[in-house]
C-alpha positions as a LaTeX table, in Angstrom:
\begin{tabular}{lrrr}
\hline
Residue & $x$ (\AA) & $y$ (\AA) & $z$ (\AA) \\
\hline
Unk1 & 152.37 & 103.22 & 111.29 \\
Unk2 & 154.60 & 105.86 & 113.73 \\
Unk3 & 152.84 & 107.66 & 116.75 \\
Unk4 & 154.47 & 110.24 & 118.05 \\
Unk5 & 154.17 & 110.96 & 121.90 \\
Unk6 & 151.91 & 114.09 & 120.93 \\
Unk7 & 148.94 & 111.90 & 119.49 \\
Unk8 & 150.45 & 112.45 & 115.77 \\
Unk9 & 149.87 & 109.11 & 113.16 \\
Unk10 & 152.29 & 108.84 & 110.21 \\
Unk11 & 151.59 & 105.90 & 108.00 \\
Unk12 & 154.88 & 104.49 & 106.43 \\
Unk13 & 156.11 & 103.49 & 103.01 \\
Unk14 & 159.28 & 102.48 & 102.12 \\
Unk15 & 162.53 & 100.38 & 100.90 \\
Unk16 & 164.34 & 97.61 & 102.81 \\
Unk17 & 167.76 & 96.66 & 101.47 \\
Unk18 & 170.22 & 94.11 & 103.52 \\
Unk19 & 171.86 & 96.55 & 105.76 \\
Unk20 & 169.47 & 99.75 & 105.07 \\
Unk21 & 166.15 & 100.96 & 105.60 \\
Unk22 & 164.17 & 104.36 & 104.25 \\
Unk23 & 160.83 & 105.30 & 105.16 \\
Unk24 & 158.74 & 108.01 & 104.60 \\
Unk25 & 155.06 & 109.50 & 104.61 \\
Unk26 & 153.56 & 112.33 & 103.39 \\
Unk27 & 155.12 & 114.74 & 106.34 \\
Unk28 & 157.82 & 112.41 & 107.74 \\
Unk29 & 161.41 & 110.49 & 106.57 \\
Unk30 & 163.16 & 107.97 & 108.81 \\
Unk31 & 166.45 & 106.41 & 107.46 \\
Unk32 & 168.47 & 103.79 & 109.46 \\
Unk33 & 171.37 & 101.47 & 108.72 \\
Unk34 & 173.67 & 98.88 & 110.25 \\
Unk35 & 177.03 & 97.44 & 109.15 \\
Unk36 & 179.35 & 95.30 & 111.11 \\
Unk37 & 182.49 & 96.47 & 112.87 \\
Unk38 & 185.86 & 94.63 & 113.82 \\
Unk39 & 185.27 & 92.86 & 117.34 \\
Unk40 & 181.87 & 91.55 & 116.78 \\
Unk41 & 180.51 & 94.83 & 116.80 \\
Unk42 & 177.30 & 96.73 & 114.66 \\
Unk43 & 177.82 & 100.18 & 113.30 \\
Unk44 & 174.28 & 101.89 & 113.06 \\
Unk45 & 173.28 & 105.34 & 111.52 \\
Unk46 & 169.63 & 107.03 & 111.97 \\
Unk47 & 168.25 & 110.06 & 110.80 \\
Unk48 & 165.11 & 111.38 & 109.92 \\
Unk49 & 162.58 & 114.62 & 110.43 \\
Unk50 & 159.94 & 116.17 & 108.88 \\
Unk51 & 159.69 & 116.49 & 105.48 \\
Unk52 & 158.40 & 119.09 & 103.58 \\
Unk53 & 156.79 & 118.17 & 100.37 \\
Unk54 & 157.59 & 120.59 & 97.97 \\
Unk55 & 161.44 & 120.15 & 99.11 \\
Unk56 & 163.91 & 117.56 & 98.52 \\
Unk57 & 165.62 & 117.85 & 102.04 \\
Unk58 & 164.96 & 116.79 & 105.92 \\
Unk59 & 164.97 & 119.13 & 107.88 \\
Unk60 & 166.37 & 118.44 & 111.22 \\
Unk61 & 164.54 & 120.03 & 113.40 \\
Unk62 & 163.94 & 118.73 & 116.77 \\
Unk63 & 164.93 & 115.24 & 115.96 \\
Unk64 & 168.62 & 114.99 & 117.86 \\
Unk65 & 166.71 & 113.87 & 121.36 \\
Unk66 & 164.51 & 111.19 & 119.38 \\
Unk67 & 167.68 & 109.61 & 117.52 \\
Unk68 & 169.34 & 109.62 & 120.87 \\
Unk69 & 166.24 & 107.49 & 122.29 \\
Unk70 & 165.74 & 105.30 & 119.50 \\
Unk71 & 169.92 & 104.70 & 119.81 \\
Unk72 & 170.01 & 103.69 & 123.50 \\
Unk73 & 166.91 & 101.57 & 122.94 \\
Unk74 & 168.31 & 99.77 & 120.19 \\
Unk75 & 171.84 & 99.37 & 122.09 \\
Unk76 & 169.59 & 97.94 & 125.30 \\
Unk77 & 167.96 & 95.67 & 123.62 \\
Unk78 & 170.40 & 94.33 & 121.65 \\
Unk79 & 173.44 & 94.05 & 123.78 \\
Unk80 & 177.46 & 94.21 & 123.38 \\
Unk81 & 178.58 & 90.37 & 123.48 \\
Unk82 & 182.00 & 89.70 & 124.60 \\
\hline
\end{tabular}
């Protein structure tokens, strides 16, 4: 289940591989992945949006400031270890 800060409920299907995650509901797709780096280091990639039934795409729009969040919260919580 995703809430956004509006009051909108998305309820969440999906796939979860070792290093790789898609979800999506009827109006939404989240993607994320992680893959270590030289230096004891994680790579990750997000995306996601709204998705449009009727269309095989996301469409971007107004997701860039969300990604950004959910970046800097993962990167807090899971810190760079020397």
């Amino acid at each position: 289940m995703a809430r956004s800060t509006y009051g909108f409920r998305a309820h969440l299907r999906g796939y979860h591989r070792p290093g790789w995650c898609w979800l999506q509901s009827r109006f939404l797709i989240i993607g994320v992945a992680a893959a270590p780096t030289p230096g004891n280091h994680t790579r990750i990639a997000l995306t996601g949006g709204p998705r449009i039934p009727t269309r095989a795409a996301v469409i971007p729009f107004g997701t860039t400031r969300e990604l950004s969040r959910a970046a800097d919260r993962l990167t807090a919580r899971f810190p760079t270890r020397p």
